[in-house]
C-alpha positions, 0 to 999 in steps of 0.5 A, spaced: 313 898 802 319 895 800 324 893 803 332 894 802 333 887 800 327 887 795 329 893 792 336 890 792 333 884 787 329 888 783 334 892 780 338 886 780 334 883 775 332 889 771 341 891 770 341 883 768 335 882 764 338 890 760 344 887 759 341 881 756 337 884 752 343 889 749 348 884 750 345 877 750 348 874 755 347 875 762 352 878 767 357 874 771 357 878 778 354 883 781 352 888 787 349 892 789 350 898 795 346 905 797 351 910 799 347 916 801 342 917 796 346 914 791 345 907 789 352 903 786 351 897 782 358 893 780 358 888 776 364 884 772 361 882 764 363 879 758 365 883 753 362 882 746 366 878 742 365 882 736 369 888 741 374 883 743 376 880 736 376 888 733 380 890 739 387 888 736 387 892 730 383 898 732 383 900 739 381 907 739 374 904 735 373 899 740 373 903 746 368 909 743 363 903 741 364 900 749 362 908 751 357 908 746 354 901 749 355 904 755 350 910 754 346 906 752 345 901 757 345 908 762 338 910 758 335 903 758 336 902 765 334 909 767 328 908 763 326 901 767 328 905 774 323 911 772 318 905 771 
């Protein structure tokens, strides 16, 4: 059996290790709480360069791929919790 701050820590290096592989950088803060059977995980990212350097001149394209990597950073974490 686990305890809280074991499972605490192993979703913290699963949420990093994901946002390395997608981002290639890890996370610069995170946490995490239970909340009934809801578990939050809060985090503060860099954002990737390429979004940064794009989002002066289009906005709207820079906000739909931020939804997109979002979404796909969802599955991919989905897919390592089910694991």
């Amino acid at each position: 059996m686990m305890t809280a701050g074991e499972l605490i820590q192993d979703l913290l290096r699963v949420y990093n290790a994901i946002n390395k592989k997608i981002f290639n950088v890890g996370v610069k803060q995170q946490k995490v709480d239970f909340v009934g059977n809801k578990i939050i995980i809060v985090s503060r990212n860099s954002r990737v360069p390429v979004l940064k350097l794009l989002d002066e001149n289009y906005p709207l394209s820079t906000r739909q791929l931020d939804h997109l990597l979002f979404q796909v950073f969802k599955q991919e974490i989905e897919a390592s919790l089910e694991q």
